[in-house]
N, C-alpha and C positions, 0 to 999 in steps of 0.2 A: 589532234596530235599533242603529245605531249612533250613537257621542255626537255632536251637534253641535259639531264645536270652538269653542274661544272666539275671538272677535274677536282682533283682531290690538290690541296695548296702544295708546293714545293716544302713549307715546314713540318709537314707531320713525315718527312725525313729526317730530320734534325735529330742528332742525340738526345737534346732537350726534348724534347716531344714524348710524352709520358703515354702514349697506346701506340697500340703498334695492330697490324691486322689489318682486313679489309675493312674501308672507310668510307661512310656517304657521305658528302653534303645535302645538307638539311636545305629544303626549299625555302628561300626568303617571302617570307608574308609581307600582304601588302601593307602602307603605313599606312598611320591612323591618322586624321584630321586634328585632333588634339589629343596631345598626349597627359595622362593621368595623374593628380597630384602627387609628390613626393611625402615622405612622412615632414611633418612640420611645414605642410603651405597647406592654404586653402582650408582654413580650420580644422584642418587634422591635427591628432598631437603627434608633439615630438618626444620622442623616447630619450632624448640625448638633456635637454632641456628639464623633465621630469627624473632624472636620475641623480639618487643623494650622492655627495662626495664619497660617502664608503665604499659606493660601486667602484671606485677608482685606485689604479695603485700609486698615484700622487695629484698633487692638486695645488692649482697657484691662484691668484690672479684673477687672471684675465685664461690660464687654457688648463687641460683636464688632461691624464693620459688614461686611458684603460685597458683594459686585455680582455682576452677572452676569455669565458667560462670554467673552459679546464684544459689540457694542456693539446695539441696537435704535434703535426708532423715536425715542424720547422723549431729552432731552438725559442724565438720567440717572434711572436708578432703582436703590435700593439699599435693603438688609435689615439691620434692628437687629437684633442678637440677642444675649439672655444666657448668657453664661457658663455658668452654673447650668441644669439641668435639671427646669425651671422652666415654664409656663402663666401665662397673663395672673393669673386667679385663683388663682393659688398664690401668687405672689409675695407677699416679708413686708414690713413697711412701709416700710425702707433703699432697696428694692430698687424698691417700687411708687414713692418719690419721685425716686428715681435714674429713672426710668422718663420720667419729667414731662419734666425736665430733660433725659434726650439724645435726646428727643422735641423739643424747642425749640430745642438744641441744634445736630441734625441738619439741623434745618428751614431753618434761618439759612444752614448750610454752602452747601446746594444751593440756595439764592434768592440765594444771594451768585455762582452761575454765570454768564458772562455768557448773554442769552439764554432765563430762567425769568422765566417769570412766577410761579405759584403752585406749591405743592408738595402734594402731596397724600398724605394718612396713612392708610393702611389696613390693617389685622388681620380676617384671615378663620378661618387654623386649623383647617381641614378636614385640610389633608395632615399636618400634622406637629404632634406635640403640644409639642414646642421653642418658646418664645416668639417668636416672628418679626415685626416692624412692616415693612409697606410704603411708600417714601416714592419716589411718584414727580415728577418736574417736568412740567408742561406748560409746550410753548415759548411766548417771549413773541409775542403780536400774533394766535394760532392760536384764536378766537375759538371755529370748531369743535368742537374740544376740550375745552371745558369741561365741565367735572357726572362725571356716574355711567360713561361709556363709556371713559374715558382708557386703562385697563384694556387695553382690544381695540384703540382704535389706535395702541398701541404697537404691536401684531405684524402692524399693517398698513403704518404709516407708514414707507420706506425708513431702512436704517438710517444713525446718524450713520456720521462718520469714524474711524475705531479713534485717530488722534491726538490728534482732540478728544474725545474718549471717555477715555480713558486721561490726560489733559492735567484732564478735570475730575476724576478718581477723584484726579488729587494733590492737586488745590487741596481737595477737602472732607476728607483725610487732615491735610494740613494745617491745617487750620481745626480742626480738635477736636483736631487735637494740640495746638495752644494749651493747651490745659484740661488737660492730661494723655494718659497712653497713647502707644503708638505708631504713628505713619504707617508705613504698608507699598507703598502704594503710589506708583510714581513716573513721573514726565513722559514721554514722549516722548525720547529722545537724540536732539540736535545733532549731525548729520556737522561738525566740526571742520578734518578729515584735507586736505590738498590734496596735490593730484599733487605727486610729487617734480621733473617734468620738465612742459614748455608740451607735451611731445610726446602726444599724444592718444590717450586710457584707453580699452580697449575692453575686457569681458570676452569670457574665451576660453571657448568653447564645452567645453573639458577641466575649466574650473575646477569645484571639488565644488557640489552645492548643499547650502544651509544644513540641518543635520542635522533632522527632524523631529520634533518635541517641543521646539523652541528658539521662545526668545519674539521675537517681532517687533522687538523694540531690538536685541537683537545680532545679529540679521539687520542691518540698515540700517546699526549702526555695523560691522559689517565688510566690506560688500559696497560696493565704487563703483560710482559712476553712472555711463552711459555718457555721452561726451561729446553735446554738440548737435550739432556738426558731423562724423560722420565723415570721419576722413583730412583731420584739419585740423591741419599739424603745419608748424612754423616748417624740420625737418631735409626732405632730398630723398630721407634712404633710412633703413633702421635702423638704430641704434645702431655696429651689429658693421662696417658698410661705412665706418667712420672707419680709417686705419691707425696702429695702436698706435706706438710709443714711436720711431719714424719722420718725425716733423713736423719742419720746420726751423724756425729762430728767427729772426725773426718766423712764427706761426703761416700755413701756407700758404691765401693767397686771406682773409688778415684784416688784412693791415698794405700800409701805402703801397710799403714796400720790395722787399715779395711779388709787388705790383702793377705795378711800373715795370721795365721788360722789359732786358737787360743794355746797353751801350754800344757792342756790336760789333751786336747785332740792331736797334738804333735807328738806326745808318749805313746800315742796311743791308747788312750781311752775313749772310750763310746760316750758321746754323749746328743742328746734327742737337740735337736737341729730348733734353733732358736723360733716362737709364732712371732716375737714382735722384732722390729732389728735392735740391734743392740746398738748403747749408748758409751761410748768409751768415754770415762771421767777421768780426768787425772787430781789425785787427792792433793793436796795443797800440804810441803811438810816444812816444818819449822825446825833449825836446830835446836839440840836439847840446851837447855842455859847452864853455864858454867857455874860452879856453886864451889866455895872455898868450907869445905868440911859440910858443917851440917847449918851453915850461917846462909841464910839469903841474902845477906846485904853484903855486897861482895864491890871491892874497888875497882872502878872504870878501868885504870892505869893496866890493874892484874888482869880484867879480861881482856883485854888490849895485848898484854903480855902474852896470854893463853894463846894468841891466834896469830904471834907473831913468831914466838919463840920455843913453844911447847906449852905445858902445862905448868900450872901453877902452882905451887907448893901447896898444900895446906897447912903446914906451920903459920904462925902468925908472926909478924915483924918485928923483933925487937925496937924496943922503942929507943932511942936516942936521947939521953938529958941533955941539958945545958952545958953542963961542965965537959961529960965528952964531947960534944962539939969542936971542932977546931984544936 
């Protein structure tokens, strides 16, 4: 005969309770005589132990924080972890009070996100014997969510935005860097860059794509965006259909002078439409010099006179003796 399964728990009624529908319980297997090493006992390695500080979005010490891969349901969930190769009950008294502290510490960072309501602390330690704390946030207003299920609807609930993901991993880096240690982790990069020309940016189907293995920021800060409008560009053709070192002075089809058509085709006369553009000179004119009859050597005073007062006599000045004087 076979065993009667048990009822279904009183909590897969719960609002909490993320499936809904008919439900079995799974038949509990018998236990095992010894149970199987964790990662990090028993000469296994540990993954925690073997991992550089860059895997980390900050780093102190004596503890480690890191995140996950890439972003989930929940606004953030991240792993404390020691230094030291180390168990919750191993730890010495430094370390178990140090424990309190970036336990409170941590807690603060990710309720200071916008968007969290409560944060939630959990240590299981079945996979790995490496000290590991779980602190996940559940979002604010997400009522659902609350109690013992948070767990499962993280890998149910779509994931956030890799920018707001990566945007909170700086601010709680930040936040304990206060205290000490270092932030590793950082924002999101600002495109800055603006087209060099109004002339409108299109990637070319030749250009490389971003090497694989490269982090999403230097993607974005090296890649432009395509425009909103294609083929939305202030010129009529490209670049290369302007004629180089060729333009006449005033620039042709930009100045009044360009514009206003010669004096013999405003009469009205025909005339055969220029092959090269034309150069508009302006001749350089000097006034005529003032000359006192037919004498070149003419007095400063009297040109002076000429340009103040009229023209200059060309009689010549009687001279004045001595004796008229005075």
């Amino acid at each position: 005969m076979h065993d009667t399964p048990p009822a279904v728990p009183d909590f897969t009624q719960w609002p909490s309770f993320p499936f809904e529908g008919d439900l079995r319980v799974k038949p509990l297997a018998d236990p095992v005589s010894v149970e199987p090493p964790r990662k990090g006992e028993a000469h296994r390695e540990c993954t925690a132990c073997l991992a550089p500080d860059d895997a980390y979005i900050w780093v102190g010490e004596r503890w480690r924080v890191r995140a996950m891969d890439r972003p989930t349901g929940l606004p953030m969930v991240l792993i404390l972890e020691s230094r030291s190769h180390l168990d919750l009950g191993d730890l010495p008294n430094l370390l178990a009070a140090e424990l309190g502290v970036m336990t409170v510490r941590l807690e603060r960072a990710i309720r200071s996100l916008d968007g969290v309501a409560r944060v939630h602390v959990n240590r299981w330690g079945d996979g790995s014997a490496h000290l590991h704390m779980w602190f996940l946030a559940r979002p604010y207003g997400r009522l659902q969510l609350r109690g013992t299920f948070l767990s499962l609807w993280d890998s149910i609930l779509p994931p956030i935005s890799e920018d707001q993901w990566r945007e909170n991993l700086a601010l709680v880096a930040a936040w304990l860097a206060e205290f000490g240690g270092r932030p590793l982790a950082e924002p999101p990069r600002i495109q800055w860059q603006t087209p060099s020309s109004l002339t409108a940016q299109s990637t070319s189907p030749t250009d490389p794509a971003p090497a694989e293995g490269r982090s999403l920021l230097d993607a974005i800060g090296e890649t432009a965006e395509p425009p909103d409008a294609p083929g939305a560009s202030i010129s009529s053709g490209p670049p290369d259909s302007v004629e180089p070192a060729r333009r006449p002075v005033p620039e042709e089809g930009t100045g009044a002078a360009a514009q206003r058509p010669p004096e013999s085709e405003a009469a009205g006369t025909t005339r055969p439409a220029p092959t090269t553009p034309q150069v508009f000179e302006v001749a350089e004119t000097h006034p005529e010099p003032v000359t006192a009859g037919n004498d070149p050597q003419v007095d400063t005073a009297q040109t002076r006179q000429q340009h103040t007062t009229g023209p200059v006599s060309a009689e010549p000045e009687p001279k004045i003796s001595g004796s008229q004087r005075g």
